[in-house]
C-alpha positions in Angstrom: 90.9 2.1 63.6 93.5 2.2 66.1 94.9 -1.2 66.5 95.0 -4.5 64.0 92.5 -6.8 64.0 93.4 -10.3 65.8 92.3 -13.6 63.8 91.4 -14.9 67.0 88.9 -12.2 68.0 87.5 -12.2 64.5 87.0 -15.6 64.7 85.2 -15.5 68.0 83.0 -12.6 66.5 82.4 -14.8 63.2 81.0 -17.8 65.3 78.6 -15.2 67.8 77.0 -14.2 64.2 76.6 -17.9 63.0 75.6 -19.0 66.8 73.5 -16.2 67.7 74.5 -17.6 71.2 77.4 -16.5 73.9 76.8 -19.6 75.3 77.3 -21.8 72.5 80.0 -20.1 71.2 82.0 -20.8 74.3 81.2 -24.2 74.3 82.6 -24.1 70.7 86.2 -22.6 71.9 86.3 -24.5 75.3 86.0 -20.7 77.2 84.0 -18.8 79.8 81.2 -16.7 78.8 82.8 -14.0 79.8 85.8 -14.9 78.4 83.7 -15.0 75.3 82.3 -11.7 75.9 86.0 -9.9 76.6 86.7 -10.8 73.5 84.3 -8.9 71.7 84.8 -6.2 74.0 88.6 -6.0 72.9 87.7 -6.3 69.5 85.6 -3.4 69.6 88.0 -1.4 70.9 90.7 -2.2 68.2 87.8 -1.5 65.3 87.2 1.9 67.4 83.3 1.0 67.3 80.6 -1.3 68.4 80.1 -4.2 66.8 77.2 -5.7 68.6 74.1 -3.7 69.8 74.7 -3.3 73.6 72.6 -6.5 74.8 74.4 -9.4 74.0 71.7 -11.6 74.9 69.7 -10.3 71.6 72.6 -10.7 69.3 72.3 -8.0 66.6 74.8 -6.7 64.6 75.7 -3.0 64.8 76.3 -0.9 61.3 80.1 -1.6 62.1 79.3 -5.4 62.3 77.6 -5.4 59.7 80.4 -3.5 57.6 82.9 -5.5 59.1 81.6 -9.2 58.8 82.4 -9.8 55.2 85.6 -8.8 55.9 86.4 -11.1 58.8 84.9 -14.0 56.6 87.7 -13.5 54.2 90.1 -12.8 56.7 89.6 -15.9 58.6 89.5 -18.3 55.3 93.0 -16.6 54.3 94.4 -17.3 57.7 93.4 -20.7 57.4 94.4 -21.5 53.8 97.9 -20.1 54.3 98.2 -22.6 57.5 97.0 -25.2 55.4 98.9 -25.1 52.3 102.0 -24.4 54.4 101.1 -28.0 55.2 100.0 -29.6 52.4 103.0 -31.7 51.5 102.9 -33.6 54.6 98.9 -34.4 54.5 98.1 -38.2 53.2 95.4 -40.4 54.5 91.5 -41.5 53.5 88.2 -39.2 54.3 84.9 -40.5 53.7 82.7 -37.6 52.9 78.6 -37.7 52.7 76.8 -35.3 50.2 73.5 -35.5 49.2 73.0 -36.2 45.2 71.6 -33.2 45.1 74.6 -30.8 46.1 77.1 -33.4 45.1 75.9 -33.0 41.2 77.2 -29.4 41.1 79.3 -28.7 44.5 82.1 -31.9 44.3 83.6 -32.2 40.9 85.3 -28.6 41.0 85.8 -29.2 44.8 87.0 -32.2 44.5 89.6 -31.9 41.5 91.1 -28.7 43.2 91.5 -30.5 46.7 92.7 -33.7 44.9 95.7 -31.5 42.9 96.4 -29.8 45.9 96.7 -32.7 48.3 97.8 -35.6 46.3 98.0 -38.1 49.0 94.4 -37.8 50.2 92.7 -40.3 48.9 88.9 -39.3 49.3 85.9 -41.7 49.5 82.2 -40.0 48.5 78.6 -41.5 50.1 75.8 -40.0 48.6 72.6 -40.3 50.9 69.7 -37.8 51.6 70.8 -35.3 55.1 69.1 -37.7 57.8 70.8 -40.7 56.6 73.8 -38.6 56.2 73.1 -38.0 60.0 73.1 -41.1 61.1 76.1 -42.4 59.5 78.1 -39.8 60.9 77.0 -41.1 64.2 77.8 -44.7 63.4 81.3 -43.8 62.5 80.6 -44.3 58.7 81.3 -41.1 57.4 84.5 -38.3 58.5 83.0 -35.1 56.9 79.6 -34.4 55.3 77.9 -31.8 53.4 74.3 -31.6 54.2 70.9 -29.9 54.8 69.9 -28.0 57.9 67.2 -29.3 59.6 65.4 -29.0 62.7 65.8 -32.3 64.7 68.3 -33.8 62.3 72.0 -34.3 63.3 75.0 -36.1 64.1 75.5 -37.2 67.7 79.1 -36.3 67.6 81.4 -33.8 66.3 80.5 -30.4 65.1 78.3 -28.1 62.8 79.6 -25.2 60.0 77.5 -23.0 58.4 78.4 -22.9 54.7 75.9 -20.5 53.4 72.4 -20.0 52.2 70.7 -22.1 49.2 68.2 -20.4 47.6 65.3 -23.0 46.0 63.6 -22.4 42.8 60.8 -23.8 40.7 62.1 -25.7 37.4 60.1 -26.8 34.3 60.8 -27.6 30.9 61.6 -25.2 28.6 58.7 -24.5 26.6 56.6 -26.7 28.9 53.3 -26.8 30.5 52.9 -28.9 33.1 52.5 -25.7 35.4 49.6 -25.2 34.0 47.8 -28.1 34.7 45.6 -27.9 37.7 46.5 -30.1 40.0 50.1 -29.2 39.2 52.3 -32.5 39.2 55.4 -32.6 41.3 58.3 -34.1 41.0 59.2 -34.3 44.8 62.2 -35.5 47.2 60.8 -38.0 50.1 59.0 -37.1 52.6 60.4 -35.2 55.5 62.9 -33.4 53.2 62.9 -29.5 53.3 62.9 -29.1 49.5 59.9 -30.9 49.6 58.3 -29.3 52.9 58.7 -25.8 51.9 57.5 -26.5 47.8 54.2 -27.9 49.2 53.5 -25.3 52.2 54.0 -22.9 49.5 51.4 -24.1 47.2 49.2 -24.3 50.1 49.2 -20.8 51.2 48.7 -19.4 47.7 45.5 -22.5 47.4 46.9 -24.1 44.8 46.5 -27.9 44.1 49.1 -30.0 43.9 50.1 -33.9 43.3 53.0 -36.1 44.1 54.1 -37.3 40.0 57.5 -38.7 41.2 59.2 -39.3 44.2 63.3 -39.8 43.8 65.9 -39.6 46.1 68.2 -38.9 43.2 68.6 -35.5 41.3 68.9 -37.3 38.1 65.3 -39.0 38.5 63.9 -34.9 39.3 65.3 -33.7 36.6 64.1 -36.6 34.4 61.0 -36.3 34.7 60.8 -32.1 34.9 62.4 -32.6 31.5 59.8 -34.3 30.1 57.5 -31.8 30.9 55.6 -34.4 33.5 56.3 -32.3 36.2 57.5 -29.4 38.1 60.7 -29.9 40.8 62.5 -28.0 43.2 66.2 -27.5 43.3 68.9 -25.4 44.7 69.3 -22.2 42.7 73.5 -23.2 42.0 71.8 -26.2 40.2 72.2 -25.6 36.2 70.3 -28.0 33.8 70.4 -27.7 30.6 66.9 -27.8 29.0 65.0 -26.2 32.6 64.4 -23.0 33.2 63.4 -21.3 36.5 59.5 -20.7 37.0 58.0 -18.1 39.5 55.2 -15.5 39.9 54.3 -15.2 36.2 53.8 -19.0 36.3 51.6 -19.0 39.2 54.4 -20.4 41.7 54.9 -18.4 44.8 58.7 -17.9 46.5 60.4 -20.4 47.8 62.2 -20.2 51.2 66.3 -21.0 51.6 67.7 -23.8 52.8 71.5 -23.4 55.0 74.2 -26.1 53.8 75.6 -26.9 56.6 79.6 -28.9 57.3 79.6 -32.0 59.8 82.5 -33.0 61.0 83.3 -36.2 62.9 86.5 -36.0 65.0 87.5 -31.9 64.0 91.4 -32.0 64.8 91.3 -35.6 65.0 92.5 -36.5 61.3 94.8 -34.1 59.5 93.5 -35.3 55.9 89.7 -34.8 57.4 90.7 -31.5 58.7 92.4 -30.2 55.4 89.3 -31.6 53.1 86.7 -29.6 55.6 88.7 -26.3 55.3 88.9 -26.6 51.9 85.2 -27.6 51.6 84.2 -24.0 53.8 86.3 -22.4 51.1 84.9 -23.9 47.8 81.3 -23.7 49.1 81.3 -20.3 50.7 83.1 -18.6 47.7 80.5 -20.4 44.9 77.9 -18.1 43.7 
């Protein structure tokens, strides 16, 4: 490697992996495609290899890329935490931040007390709403920041989209249960035209296996309730823990589940400092939780 590595370039190459698009990304930084594309090139050249294969139209990451995209990750969060904390003494205000119940049950309380002794004079507002509603109020000016779902046809009209990372979903019964035995299996289901929901039943349906709605909450509390009792079967992120369910798959006679991508809207980015310091520190909580 002949030459450092510039936060800026690994920044640039960080968003072409998440965007999978020259095009958006230079919307993203306010450049030219081909300034876009220099930067990659010069990048390159300081790792001493390719990072991309050679059509950038196809994004695919080379060996390198793939060696050295971890890497940038942490880089980039470092570079922005050590800009942020420099800061921290001077950051006060309010943020309004949307979470589903689902993610805010085990994401926000850690989240939340770190940011909250780090940055005292925040003082930080939490709506809990399923991702579409979450999408809307964004739009509507309700909401600064929000922690939601990724899904196709669903988001803000302003601002800007993060990646946070992928959410495995599981099956969940009681311990010691049996209500995935029964035939059709009950369900214990978010509305309809959520993802959780979507992929559990397109999943039973491939494999042939019946199914019924036996609860429909918008609330993790009323999923769990009811999987507790052994009156159905839910699905929840894998970073869920619940005391008293345990994780059902093949050997049950449930097939995989696909992932869902949490996913950081922001309103006004660079608008609010406060807004701005509780989104950084969100991409850091989230992205670092196993």
């Amino acid at each position: 490697m002949s030459r450092s590595l510039e936060i800026a370039l690994l920044r640039t190459f960080v968003l072409l992996v998440e965007e999978k698009s020259v095009t958006r990304v230079a919307r993203r930084l306010n450049r030219t495609q081909p300034a876009v594309s220099l930067q990659i090139r010069r990048l390159e050249a300081a790792a001493g290899f390719p990072l991309f294969e050679p059509d950038l139209r196809h994004l695919k990451l080379s060996r390198h890329g793939e060696m050295l995209l971890p890497h940038a990750r942490t880089m980039l969060r470092l570079d922005e935490e050590a800009r942020l904390r420099l800061s921290a003494d001077d950051v006060a205000g309010r943020v309004t931040l949307g979470c589903p119940d689902l993610y805010a049950a085990f994401l926000l309380p850690e989240t939340l007390a770190r940011f909250r002794d780090t940055y005292p004079g925040v003082e930080v507002t939490v709506r809990c709403a399923l991702s579409r509603q979450l999408a809307q109020d964004m739009s509507e000016g309700v909401l600064d920041i929000a922690i939601a779902t990724r899904m196709p046809g669903v988001s803000p009209r302003v601002g800007t989209g993060t990646l946070l990372r992928p959410e495995p979903l599981i099956w969940l019964g009681a311990e010691g249960g049996s209500a995935h035995l029964a035939d059709p299996i009950p369900l214990a289901m978010l509305p309809d035209g959520n993802l959780y929901r979507d992929y559990a039943l397109a999943a039973l349906d491939r494999i042939g296996r019946r199914w019924r709605i036996a609860c429909i909450s918008e609330s993790i509390a009323g999923l769990q309730s009811m999987a507790l009792a052994d009156s159905a079967v839910c699905v929840l992120a894998q970073s869920v823990r619940t005391q008293g369910l345990v994780r059902l798959g093949s050997a049950e006679g449930l097939p995989p589940l696909e992932s869902v991508d949490l996913i950081l809207w922001e309103r006004h980015p660079g608008g609010s400092s406060a807004a701005d310091h509780l989104a950084a520190h969100i991409r850091r909580s989230v992205s670092d939780r196993n």
